[in-house]
Backbone as a ProteinNet text record, in pm:
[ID]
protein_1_A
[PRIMARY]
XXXXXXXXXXXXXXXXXXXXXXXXXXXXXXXXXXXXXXXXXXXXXXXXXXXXXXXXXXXXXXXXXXXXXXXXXXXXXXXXXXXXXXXXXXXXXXXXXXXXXXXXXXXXXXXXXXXXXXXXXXXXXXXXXXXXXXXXXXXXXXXXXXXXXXXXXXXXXXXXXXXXXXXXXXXXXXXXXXXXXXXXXXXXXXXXXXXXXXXXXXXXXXXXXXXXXXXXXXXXXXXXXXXXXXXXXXXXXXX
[TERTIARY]
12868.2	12870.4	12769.9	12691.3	12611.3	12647.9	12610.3	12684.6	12596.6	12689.7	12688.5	12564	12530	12374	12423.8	12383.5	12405.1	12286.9	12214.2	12129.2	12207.9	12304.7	12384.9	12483.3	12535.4	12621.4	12617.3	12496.2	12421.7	12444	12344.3	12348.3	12467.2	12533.8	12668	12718.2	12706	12757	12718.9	12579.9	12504	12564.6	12548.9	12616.2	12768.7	12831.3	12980.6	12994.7	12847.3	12821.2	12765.9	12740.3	12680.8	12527	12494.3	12330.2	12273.6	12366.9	12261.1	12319	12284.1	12363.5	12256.2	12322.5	12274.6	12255.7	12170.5	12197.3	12334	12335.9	12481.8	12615.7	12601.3	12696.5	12746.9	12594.5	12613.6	12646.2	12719.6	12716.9	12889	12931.1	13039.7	13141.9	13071.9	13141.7	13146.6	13036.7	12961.9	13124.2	13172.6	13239	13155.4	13172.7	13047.8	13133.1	13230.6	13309.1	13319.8	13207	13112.9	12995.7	12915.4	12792.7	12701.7	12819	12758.6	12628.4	12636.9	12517.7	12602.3	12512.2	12549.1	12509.1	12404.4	12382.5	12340.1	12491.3	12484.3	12450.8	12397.5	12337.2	12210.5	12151	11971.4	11916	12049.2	12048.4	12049	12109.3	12106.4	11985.9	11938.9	11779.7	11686	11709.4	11574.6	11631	11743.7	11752.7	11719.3	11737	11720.4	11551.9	11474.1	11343.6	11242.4	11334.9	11242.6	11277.2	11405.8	11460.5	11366.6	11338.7	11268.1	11377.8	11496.6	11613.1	11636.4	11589.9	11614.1	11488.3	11472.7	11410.9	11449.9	11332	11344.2	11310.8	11460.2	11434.7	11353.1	11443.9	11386.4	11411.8	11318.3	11406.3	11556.9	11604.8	11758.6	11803.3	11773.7	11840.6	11788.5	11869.5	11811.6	11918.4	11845.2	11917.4	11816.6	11918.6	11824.9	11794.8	11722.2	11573.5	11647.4	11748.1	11828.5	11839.1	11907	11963.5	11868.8	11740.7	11664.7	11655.6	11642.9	11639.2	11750.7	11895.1	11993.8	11991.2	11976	11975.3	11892.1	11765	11661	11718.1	11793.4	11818.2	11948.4	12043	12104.2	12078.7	11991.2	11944.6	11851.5	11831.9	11748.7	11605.5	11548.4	11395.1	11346.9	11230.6	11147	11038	11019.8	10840.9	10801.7	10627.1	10546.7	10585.7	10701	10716.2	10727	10661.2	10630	10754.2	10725.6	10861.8	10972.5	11003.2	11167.9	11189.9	11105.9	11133.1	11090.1	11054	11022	11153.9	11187.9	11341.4	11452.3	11479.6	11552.4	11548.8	11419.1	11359.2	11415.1	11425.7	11437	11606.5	11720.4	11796.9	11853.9	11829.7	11821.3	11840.8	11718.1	11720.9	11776	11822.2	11915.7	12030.7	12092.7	12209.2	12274.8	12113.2	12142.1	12162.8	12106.1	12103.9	12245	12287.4	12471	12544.9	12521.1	12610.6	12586.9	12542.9	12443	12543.6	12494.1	12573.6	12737.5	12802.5	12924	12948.1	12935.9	12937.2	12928.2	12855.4	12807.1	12895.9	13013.7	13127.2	13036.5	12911.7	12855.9	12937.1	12935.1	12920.2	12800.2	12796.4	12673.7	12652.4	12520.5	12510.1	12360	12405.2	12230.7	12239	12121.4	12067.5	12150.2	12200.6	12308	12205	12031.3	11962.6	11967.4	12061	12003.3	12133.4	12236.3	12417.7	12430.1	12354.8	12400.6	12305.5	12203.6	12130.1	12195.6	12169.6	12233.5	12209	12268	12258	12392.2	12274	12373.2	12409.9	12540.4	12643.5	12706.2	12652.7	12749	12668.2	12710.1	12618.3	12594.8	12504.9	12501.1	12602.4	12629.4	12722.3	12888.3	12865.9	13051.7	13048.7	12928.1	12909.8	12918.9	12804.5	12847.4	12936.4	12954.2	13077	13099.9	12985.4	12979.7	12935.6	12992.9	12919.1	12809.9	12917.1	12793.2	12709.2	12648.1	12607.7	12695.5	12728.5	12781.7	12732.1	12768.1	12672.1	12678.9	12581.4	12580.5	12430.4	12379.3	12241.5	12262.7	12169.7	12128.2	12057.1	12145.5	12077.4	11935	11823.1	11687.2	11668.2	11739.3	11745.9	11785.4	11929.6	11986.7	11937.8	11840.2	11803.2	11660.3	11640.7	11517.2	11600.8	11751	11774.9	11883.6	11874.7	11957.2	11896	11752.1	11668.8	11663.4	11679.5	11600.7	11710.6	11654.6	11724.8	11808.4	11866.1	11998.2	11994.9	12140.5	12143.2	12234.1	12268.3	12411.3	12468.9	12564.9	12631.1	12757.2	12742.4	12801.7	13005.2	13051.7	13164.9	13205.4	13118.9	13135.5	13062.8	13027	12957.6	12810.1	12717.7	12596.9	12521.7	12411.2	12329.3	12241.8	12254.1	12227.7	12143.4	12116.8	11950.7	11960.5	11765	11739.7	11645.5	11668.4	11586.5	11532.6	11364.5	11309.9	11250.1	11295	11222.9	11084.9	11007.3	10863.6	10780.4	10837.3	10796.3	10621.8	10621.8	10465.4	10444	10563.7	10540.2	10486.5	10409.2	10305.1	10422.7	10331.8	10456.5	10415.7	10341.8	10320.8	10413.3	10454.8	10615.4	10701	10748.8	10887.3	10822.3	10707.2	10698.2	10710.4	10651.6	10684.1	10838	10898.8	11073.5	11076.6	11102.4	11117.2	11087.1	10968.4	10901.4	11004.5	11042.2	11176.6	11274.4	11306.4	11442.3	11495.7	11334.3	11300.9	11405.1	11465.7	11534.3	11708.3	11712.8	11848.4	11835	11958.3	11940.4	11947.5	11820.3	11867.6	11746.3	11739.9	11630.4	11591	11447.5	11421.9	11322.8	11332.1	11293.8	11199.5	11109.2	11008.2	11044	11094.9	11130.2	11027.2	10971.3	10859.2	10846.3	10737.1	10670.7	10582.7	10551.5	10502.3	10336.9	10301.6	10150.5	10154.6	10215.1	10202.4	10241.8	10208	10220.4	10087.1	9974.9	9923.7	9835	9900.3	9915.7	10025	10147.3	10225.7	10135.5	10091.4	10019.2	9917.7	9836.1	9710.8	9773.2	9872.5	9972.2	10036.1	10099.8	10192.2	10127.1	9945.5	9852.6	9781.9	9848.7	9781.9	9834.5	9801.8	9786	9954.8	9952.7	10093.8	10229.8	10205.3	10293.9	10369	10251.4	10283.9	10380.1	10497.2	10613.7	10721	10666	10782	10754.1	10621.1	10582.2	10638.2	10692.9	10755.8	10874.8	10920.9	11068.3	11119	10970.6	10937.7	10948.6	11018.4	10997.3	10969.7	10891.9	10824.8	10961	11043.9	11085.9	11080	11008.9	10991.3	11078.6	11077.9	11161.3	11260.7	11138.7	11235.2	11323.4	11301.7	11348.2	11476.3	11531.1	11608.2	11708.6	11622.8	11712.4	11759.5	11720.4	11770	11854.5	11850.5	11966.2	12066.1	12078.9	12221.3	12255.9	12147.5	12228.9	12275.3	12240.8	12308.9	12444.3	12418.3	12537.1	12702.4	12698.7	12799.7	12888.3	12761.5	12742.6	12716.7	12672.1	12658.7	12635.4	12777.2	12773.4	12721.5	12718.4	12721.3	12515.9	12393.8	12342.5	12286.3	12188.8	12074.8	11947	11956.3	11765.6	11689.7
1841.6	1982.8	2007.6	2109	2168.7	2172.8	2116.8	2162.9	2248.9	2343	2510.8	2484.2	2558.3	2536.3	2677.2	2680.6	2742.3	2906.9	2891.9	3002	3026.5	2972.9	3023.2	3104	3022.6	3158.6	3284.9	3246	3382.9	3503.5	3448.1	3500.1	3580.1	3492.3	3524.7	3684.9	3623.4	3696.1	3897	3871.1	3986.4	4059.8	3959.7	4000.9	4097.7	4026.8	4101.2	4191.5	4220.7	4344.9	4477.8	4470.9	4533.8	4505.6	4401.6	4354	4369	4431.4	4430.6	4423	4393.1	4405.7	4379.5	4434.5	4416.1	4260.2	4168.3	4063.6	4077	4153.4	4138.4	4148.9	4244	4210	4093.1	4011.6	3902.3	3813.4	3814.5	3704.2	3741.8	3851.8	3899.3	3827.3	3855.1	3777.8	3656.7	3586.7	3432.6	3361.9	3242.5	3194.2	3011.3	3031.2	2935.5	2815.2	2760.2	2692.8	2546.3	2533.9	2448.7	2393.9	2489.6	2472	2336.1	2329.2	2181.9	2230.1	2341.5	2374.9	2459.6	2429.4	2535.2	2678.6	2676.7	2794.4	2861.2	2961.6	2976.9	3065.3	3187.4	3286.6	3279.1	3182.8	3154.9	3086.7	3022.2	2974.8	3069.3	3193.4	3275	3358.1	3411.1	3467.8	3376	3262	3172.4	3168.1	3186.1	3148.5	3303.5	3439.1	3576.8	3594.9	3520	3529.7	3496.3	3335.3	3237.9	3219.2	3286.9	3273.5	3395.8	3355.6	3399.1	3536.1	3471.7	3560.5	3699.7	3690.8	3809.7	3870.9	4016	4106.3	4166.3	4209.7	4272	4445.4	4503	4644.6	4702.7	4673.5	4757.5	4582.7	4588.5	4466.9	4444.8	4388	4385.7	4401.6	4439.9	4482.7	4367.5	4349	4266	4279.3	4219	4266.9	4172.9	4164.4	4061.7	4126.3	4040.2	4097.2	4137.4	4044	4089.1	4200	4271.9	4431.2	4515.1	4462.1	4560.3	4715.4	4723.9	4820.8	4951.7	4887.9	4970.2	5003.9	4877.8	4899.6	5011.1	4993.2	5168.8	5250.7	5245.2	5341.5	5456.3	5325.6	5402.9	5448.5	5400	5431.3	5558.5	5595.9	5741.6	5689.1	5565.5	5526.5	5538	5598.7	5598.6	5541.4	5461.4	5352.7	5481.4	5436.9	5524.3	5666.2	5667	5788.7	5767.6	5799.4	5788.4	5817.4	5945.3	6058.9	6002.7	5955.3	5908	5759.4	5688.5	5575.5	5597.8	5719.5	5766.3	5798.9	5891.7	5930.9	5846.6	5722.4	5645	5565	5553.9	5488.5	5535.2	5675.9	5745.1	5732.7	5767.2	5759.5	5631.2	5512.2	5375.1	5367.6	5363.7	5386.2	5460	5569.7	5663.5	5610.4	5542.8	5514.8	5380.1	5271.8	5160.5	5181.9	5277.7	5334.7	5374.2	5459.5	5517.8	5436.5	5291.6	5196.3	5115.9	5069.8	5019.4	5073.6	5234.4	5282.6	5302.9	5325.3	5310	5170.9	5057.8	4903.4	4892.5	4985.1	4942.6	5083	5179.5	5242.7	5377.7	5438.5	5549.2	5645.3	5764	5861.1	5934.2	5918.2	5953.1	6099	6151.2	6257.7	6248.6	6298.7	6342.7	6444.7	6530	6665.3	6717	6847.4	6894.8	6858.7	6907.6	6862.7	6760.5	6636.1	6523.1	6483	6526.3	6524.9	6444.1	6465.9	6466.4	6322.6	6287.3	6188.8	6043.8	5972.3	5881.6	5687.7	5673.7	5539.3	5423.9	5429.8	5278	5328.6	5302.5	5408.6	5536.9	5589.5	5668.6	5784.7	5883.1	6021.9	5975.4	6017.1	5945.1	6055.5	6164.2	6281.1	6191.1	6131.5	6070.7	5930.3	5887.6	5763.1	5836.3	5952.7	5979.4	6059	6038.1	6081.3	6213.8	6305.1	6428.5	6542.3	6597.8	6748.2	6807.1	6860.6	6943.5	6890.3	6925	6847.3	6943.3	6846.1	6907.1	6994.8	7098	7201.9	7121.5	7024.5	6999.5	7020.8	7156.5	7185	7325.4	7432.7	7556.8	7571.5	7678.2	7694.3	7654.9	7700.1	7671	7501.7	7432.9	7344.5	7235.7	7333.6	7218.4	7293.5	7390.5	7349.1	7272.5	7187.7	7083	6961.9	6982.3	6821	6811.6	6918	6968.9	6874.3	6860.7	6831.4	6676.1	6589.1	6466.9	6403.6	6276.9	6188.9	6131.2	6094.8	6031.5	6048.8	6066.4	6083.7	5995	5942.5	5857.5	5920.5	5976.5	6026.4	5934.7	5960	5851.2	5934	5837.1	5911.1	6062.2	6103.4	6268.3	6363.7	6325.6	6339.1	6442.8	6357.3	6369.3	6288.5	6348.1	6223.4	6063.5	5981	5901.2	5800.3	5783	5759.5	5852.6	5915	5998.9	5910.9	5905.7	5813.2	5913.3	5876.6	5977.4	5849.5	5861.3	5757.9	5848.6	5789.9	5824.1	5717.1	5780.3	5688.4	5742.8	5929	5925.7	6055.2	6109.3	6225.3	6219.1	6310	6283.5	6209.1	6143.4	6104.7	6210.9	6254.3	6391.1	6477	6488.9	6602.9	6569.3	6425.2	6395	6360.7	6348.1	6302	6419.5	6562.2	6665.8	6718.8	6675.9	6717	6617.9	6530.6	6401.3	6441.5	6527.6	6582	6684.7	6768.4	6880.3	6843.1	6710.3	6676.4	6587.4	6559.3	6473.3	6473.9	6595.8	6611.4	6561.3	6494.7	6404.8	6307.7	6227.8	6077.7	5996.1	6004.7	5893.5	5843.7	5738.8	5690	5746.2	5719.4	5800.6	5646	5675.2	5587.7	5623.3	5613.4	5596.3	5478.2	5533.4	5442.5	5426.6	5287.7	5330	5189.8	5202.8	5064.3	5018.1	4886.9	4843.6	4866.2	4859.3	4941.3	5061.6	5121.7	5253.3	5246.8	5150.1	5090.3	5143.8	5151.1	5166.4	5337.4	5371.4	5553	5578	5455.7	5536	5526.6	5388.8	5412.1	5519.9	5495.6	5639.1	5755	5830.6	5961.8	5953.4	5858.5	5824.1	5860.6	5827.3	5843.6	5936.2	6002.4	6164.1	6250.1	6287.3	6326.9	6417.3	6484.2	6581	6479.1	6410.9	6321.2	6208.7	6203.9	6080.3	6151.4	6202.8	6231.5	6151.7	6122.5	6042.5	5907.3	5887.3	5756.8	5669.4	5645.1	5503.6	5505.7	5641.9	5608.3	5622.2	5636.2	5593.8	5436.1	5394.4	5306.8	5281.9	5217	5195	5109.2	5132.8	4998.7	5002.1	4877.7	4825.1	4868.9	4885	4902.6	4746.1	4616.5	4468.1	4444.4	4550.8	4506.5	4581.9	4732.5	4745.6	4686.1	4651.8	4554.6	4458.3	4368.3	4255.8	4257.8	4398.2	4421.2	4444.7	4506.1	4540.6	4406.6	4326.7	4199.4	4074.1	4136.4	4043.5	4078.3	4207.9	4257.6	4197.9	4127.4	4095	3944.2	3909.5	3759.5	3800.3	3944.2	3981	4150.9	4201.9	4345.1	4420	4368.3	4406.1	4339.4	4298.9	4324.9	4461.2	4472.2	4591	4570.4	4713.7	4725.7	4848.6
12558.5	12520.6	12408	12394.8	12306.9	12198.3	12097.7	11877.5	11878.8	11894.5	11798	11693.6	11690.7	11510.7	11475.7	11351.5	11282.8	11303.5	11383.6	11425.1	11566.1	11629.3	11715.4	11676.5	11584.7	11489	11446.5	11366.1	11361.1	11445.4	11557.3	11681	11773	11733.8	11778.3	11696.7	11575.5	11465	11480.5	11529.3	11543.5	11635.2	11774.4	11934.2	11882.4	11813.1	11755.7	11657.1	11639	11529.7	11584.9	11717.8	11820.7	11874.4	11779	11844	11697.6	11595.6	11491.7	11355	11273.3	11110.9	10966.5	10838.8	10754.3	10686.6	10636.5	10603.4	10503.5	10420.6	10304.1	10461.3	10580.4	10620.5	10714.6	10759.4	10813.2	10739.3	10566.8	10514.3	10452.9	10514.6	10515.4	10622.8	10788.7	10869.6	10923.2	10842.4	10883.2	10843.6	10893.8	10864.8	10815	10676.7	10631.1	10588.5	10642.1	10624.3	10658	10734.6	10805.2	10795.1	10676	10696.7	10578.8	10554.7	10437	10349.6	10302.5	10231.3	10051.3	9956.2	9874.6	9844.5	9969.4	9954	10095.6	10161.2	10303.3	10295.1	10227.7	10220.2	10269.1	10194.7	10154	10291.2	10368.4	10532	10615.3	10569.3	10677.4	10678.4	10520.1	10545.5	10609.5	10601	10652.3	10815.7	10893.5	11004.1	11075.5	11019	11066.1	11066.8	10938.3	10957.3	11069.2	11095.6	11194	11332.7	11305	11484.2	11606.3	11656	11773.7	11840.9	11890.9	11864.2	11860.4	11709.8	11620	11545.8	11579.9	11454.4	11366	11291.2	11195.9	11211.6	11194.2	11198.2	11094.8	10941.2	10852	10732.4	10604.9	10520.4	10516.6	10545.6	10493.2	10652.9	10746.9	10836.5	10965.7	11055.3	11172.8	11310.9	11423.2	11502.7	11633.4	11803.3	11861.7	11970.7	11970.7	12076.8	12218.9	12241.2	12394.5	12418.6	12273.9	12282.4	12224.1	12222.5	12149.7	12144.3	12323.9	12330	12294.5	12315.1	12294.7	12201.7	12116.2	11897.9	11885.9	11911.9	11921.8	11935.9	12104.1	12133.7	12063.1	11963.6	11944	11803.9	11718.2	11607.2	11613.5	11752.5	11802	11757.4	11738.2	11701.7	11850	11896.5	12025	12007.9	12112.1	12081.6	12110.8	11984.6	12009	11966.7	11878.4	11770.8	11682.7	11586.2	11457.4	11376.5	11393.8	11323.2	11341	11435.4	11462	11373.5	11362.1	11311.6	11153.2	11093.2	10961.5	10923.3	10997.4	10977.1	10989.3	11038.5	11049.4	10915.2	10857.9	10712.2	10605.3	10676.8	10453.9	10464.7	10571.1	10589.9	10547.9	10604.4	10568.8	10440.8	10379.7	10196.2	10134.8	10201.7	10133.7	10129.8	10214.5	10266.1	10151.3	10159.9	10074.9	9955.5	9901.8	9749.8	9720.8	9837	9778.8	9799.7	9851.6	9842.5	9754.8	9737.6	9582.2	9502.9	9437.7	9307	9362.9	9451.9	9450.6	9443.4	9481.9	9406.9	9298.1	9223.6	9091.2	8990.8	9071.6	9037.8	8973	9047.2	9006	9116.5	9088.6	9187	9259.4	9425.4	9462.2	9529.8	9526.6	9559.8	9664.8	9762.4	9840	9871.9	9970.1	9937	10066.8	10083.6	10221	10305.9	10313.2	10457.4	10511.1	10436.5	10477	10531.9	10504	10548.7	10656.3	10728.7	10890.1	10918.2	10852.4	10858.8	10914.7	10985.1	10998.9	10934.9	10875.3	10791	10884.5	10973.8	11046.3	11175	11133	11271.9	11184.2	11081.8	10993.3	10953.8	10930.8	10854.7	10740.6	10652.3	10505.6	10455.4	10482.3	10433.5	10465.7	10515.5	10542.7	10459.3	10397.9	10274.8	10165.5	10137.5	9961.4	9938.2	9833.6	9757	9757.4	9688.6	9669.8	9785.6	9788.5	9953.5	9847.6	9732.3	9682.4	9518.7	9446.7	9319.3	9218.9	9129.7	8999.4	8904.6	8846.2	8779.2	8686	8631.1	8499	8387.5	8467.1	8391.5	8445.3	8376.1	8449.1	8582.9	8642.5	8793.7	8795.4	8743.4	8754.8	8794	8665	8693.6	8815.5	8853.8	8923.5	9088.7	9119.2	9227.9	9226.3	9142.9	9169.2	9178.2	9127.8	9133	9250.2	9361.1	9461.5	9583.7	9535.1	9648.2	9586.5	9504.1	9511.9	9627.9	9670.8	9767.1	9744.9	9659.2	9599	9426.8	9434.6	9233.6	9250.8	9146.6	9061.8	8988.2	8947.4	8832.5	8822.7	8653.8	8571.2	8602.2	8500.4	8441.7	8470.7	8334.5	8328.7	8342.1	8484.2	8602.2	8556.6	8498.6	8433.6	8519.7	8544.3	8623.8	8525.2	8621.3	8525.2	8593.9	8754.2	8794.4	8929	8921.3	9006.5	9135.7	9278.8	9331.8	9414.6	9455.5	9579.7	9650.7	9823.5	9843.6	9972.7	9909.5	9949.1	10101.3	10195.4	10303.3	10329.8	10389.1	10380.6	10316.8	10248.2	10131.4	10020.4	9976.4	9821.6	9692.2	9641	9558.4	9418	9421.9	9313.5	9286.3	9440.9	9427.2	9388.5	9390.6	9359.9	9139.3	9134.7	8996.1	8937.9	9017.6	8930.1	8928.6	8977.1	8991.5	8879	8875.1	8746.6	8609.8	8611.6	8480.6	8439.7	8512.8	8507.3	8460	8495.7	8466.1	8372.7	8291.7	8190.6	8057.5	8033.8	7902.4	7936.9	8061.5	8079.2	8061.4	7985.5	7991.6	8110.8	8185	8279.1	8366	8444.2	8501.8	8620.4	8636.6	8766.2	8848.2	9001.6	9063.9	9185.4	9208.3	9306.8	9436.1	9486.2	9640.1	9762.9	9809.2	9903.7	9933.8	10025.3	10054	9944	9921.5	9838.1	9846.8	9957.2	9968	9929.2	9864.4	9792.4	9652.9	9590.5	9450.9	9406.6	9459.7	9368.6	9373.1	9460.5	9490.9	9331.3	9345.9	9234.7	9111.3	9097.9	8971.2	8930.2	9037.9	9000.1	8983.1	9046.8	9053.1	8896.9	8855.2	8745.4	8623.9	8588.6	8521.4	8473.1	8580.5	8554.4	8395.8	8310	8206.9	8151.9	8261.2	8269.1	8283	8323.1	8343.4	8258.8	8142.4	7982.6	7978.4	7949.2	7896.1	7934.5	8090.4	8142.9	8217.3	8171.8	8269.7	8239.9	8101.2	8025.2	8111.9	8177.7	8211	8378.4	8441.4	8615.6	8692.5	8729	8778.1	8920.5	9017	9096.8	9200.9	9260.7	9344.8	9539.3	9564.7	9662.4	9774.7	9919	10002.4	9994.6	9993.3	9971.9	9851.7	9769.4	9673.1	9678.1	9737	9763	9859.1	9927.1	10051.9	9993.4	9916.6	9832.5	9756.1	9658.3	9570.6	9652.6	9789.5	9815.4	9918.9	9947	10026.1	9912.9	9793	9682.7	9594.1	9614.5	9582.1	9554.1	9663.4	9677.1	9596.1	9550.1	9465.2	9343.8	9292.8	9171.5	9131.8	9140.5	9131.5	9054	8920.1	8824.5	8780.8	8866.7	8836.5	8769.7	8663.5	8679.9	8650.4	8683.3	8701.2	8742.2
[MASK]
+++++++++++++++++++++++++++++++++++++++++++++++++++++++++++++++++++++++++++++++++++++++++++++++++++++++++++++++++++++++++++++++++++++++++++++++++++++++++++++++++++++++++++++++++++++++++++++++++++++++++++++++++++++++++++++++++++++++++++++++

């Protein structure tokens, strides 16, 4: 009889997830009880990378080639559409972000257009917390911060990081909302692919903008994917 490997498992693991899953949740149902390693996590990114098997939807996310097509199909991505697999992106990151800060015991908020968006098998409107945003600034104000892509609010329900994630939108717009909202205590984040690092920098540089550049930070699509497939080994990171 065949010994099971541990990229069969996997495999398996996926097949019983519907063809596809997040790495943090394949390390949820892995039963690693077996695997003679101290570190079955760091086995399972290296076996989702190299297995033939399995792709890669988005960072963090994977799923196998058998069911490819269904996984598309039910994620609404169409080969050869752009738009559809853009929209599946910002959703994605939207989605990882409000799970992120509810792990990390924030309250989350995204924008009503995006409600219906779908993050996984789920609306991102049936993940965050909030329907509507908290008045905690003047109207003027709070319809610029109506629109960013995810907020966190703390406690007493003040915002306390603002994220826009920038798949192929100017990132000028979301820096001038940031500049607006500059007189709150709290961080603001630039979400994107990492080939657009240095769009943020040149944009970030612009003259109007020193007020708040010290307090912009730049993060990676991998780098979000990473924080929330680690999550689970260390909640209470930050960053």
């Amino acid at each position: 009889m065949k010994k099971i490997t541990q990229e069969d498992q996997v495999i398996e693991a996926l097949r019983l997830q519907g063809g596809y899953a997040t790495l943090r949740r394949l390390n949820e149902v892995l039963d690693f009880s077996q695997w003679k390693t101290l570190t079955p996590e760091a086995s399972v990114r290296r076996i989702v990378q190299q297995s033939n098997a399995i792709f890669r939807i988005e960072p963090g996310l994977w799923a196998l080639e058998e069911l490819k097509d269904a996984v598309l199909k039910r994620f609404n991505i169409k080969s050869n559409d752009k738009k559809s697999k853009e929209q599946f992106s910002h959703a994605y990151y939207q989605g990882l972000l409000i799970e992120i800060g509810q792990l990390r015991r924030y309250t989350t908020y995204i924008p009503a257009q995006d409600q219906h968006h779908l993050f996984l098998d789920k609306e991102l409107g049936a993940i965050a917390d909030l329907k509507t945003i908290p008045y905690f600034t003047y109207e003027k104000l709070l319809r610029k911060a109506k629109t960013i892509d995810v907020i966190w609010f703390n406690e007493r329900n003040m915002p306390s990081h603002f994220y826009e994630v920038e798949h192929t939108t100017d990132i000028k717009n979301s820096l001038t909302k940031f500049y607006e909202l500059q007189d709150f205590y709290s961080s603001f984040y630039i979400v994107a692919n990492n080939n657009r690092y240095t769009e943020f920098q040149d944009k970030i540089e612009a003259s109007i903008f020193l007020p708040i550049k010290a307090r912009v930070n730049f993060l990676s699509y991998k780098k979000v994917a990473d924080m929330y497939s680690n999550l689970r080994q260390n909640a209470n990171i930050r960053w």
